[in-house]
C-alpha positions in Angstrom: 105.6 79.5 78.5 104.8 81.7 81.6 107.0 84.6 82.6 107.7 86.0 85.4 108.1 89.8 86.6 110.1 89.2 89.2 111.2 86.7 91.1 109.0 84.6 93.2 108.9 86.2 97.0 108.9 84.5 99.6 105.1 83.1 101.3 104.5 84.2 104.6 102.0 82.3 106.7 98.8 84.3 108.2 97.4 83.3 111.3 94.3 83.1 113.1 94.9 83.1 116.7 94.4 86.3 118.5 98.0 88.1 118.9 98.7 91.3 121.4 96.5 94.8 120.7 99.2 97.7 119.8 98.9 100.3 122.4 98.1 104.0 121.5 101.1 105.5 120.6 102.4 108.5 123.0 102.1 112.1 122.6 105.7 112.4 121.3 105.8 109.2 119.5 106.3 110.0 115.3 103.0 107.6 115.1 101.0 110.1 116.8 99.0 111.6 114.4 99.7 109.3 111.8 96.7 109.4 108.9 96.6 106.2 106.6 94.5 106.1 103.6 93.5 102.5 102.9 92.7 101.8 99.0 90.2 99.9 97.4 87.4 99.5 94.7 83.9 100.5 95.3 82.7 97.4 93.5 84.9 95.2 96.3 83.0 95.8 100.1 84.6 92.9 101.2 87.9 93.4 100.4 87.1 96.5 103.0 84.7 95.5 105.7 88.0 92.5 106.0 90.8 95.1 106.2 89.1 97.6 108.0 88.2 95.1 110.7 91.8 94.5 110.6 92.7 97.3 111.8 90.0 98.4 114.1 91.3 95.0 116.0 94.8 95.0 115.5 95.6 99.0 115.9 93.1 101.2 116.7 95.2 103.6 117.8 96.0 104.6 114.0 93.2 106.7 112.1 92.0 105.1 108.8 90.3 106.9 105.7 88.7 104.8 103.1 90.2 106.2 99.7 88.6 105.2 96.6 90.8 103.9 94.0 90.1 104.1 90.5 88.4 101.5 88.2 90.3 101.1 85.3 87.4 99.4 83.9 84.7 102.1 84.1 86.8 105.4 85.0 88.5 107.6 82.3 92.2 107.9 83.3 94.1 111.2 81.7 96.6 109.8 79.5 99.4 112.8 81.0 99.3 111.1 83.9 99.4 107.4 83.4 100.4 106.2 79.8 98.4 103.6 77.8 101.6 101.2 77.3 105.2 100.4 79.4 108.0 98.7 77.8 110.3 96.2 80.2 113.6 97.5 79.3 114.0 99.0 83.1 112.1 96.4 84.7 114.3 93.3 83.5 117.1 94.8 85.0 115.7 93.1 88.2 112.9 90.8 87.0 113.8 87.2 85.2 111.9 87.3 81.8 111.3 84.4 79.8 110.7 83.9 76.2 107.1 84.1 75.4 105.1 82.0 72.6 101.6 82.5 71.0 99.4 79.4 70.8 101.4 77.4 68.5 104.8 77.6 70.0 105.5 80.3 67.7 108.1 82.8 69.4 106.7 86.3 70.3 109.5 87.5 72.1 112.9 86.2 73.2 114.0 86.7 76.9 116.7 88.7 75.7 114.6 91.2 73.8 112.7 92.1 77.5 116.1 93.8 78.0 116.8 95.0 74.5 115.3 96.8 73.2 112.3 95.9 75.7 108.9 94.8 75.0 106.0 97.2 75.0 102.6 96.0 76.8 99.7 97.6 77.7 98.7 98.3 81.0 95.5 96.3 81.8 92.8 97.7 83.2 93.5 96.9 86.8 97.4 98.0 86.5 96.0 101.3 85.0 93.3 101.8 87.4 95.9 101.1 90.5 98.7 103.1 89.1 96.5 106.0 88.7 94.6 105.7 92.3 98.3 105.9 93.8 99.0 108.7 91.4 95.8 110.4 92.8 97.0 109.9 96.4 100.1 111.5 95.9 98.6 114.4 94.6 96.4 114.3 98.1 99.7 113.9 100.0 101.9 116.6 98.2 99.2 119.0 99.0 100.0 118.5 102.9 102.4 118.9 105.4 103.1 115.5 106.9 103.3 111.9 105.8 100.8 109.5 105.4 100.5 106.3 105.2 99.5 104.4 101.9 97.5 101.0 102.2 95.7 98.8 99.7 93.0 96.6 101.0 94.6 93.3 100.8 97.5 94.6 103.3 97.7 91.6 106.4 99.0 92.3 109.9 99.2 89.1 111.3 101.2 86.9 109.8 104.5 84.3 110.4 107.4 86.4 110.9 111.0 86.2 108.9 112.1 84.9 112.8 109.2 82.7 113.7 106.4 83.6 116.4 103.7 85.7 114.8 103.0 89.6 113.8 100.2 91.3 115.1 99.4 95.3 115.9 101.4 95.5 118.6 104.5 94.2 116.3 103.3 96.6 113.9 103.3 99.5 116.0 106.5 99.2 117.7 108.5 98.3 114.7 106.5 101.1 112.6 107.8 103.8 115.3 111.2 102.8 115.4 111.2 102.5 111.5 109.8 106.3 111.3 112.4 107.7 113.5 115.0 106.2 111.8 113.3 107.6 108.2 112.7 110.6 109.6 116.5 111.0 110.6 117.4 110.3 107.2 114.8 112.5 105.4 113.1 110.1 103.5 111.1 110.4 101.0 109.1 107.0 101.3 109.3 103.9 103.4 108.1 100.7 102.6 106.1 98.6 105.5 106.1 95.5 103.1 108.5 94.7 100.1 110.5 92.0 98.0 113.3 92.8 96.0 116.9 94.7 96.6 117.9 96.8 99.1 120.9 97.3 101.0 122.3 93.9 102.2 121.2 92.6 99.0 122.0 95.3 96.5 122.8 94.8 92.7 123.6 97.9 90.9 124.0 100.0 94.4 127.4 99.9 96.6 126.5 99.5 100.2 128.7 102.3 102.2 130.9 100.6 104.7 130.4 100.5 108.4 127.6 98.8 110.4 124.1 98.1 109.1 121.1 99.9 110.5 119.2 97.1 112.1 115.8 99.1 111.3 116.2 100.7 108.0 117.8 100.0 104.6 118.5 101.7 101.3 116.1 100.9 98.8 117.6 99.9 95.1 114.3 98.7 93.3 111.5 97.5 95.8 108.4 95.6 94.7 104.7 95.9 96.1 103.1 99.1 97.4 100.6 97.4 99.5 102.0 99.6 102.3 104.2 102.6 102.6 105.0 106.0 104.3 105.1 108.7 101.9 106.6 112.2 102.8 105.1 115.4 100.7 108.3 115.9 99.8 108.6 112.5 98.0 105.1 113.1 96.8 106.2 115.9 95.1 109.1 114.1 93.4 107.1 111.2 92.4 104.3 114.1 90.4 107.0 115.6 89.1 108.5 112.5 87.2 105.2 111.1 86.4 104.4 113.2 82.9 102.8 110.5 82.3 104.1 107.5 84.8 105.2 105.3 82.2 105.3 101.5 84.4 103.2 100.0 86.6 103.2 101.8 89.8 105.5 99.5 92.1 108.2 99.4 88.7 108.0 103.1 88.6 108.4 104.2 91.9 111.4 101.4 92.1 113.0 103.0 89.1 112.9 106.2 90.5 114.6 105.1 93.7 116.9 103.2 91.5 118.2 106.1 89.9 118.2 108.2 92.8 115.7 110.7 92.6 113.8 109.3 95.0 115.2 108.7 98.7 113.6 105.3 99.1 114.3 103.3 102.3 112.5 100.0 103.2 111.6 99.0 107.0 113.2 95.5 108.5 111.3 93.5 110.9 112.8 91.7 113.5 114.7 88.4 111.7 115.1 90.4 108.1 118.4 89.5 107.3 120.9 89.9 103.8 119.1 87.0 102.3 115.5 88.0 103.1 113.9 88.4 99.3 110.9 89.3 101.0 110.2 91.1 103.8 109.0 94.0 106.3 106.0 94.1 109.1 103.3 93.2 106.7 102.3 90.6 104.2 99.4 90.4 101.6 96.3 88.2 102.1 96.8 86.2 98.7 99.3 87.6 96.5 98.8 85.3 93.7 94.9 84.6 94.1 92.5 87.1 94.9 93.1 90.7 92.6 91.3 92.7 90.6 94.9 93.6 88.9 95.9 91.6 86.1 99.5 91.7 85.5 100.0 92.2 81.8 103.2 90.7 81.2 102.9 87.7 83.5 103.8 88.1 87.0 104.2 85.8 89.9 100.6 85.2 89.0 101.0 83.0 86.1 98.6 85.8 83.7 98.7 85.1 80.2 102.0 87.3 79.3 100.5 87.6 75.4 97.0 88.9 76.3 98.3 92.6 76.7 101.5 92.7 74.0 101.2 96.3 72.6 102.2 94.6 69.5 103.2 91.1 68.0 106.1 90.5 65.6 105.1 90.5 61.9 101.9 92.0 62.3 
């Protein structure tokens, strides 16, 4: 029987009609200046040549840097600074585990035992390979003096929006401005572009402070996906700091951080976001559930085999 990581988010329809161009962003705007490093394998050129086209169309106002992520099937990968195994004690906090069975309908593990004491898997390759390229940009980032923004190659820019009508560049750009401000007033430490999960309007451990909502940002509990986000040296530096070695795969560990509040986690709304919205921001992914190089070892949304990377099975 499959299991799932987290709950299913929510498909958001791409487009291929031409939408606006985003205007450069003026001299006092917090965009200006703004330095993204876009992610992606070697071995995958057309994973690139497609994003970088991307944004060349939809906003080439905003300075791109190719940043090659590492292969966690041909790179060595220190074990200080991401860990062979995770266990899903944190994780199921959030995610809906299911009991798991080996070929013969023989039970492996419960659902309850995802939460207690946790099950231990090993990272695949690609979940090692990922969590240690964003490990190696934070490093990049903590060494600076301004933010940057984080984006893997299968990030999407035009898409359906949560209100209807479509996103494009421009969309992008004014919401991304308004969305930095508003961070920037807060002292962030990161700020997610795209997410699924809880935040505040939808919190589960979290109280939400009373008063008015802001319309642009929100608290972050736990957040999946990093396929885009703003990351502050100072958050950088926290993120290092905890990872001795980071112990989950890199969207569970950066949520659990922000979960237990040592990391100032907000996530960005785009117009029509509401309480309800399980999945949201001003970007997407091209095909969450098809084309990866990451396998998720202990099921995901993707439907992977949840026994192919157990760190151990009961009885042996």
């Amino acid at each position: 029987m499959p299991l799932m990581k987290k709950p299913a988010a929510a498909v958001r329809e791409r487009s291929r009609s031409a939408p606006p161009v985003a205007a450069t962003p003026a001299a006092e705007s917090p965009l200006k200046g703004l330095v993204a490093l876009l992610l992606g394998l070697e071995r995958r050129p057309d994973r690139r040549q497609r994003c970088e086209d991307m944004l060349s169309k939809e906003v080439p106002w905003l300075q791109t840097e190719f940043f090659r992520a590492t292969d966690g099937k041909v790179d060595t990968i220190p074990d200080d600074e991401v860990s062979q195994t995770w266990n899903t004690k944190n994780n199921s906090l959030y995610g809906a585990y299911e009991e798991v069975k080996d070929a013969d309908g023989k039970v492996l593990h419960t659902a309850e035992e995802f939460a207690d004491p946790g099950v231990d898997y090993k990272f695949s390759p690609g979940e090692r390979g990922c969590a240690h390229s964003h490990y190696r940009m934070w490093k990049r980032i903590a060494e600076g003096k301004e933010p940057m923004l984080i984006l893997e190659d299968d990030v999407q820019l035009v898409f359906e929006r949560t209100k209807g009508g479509m996103a494009s560049g421009a969309s992008f750009t004014s919401r991304l401005q308004l969305g930095m401000q508003e961070a920037t007033k807060k002292k962030a430490d990161v700020l997610y572009l795209g997410w699924s999960g809880h935040r505040d309007g939808n919190f589960k451990h979290m109280k939400a402070a009373r008063g008015k909502k802001n319309p642009v940002v929100r608290k972050a509990e736990y957040v999946w996906t990093t396929v885009a986000y703003v990351l502050w040296p100072e958050g950088a530096k926290k993120l290092l700091a905890a990872a001795t070695p980071m112990n989950q795969p890199v969207d569970n560990f950066m949520a659990w951080e922000a979960r237990e509040g040592r990391l100032d986690a907000y996530v960005l709304l785009d117009e029509g976001d509401a309480d309800d919205t399980w999945s949201g921001g001003i970007v997407t992914q091209l095909d969450f559930v098809g084309d990866s190089d990451i396998r998720k070892s202990d099921g995901g949304d993707q439907g992977h085999d949840p026994t192919e990377y157990l760190a151990a099975t009961k009885g042996a």
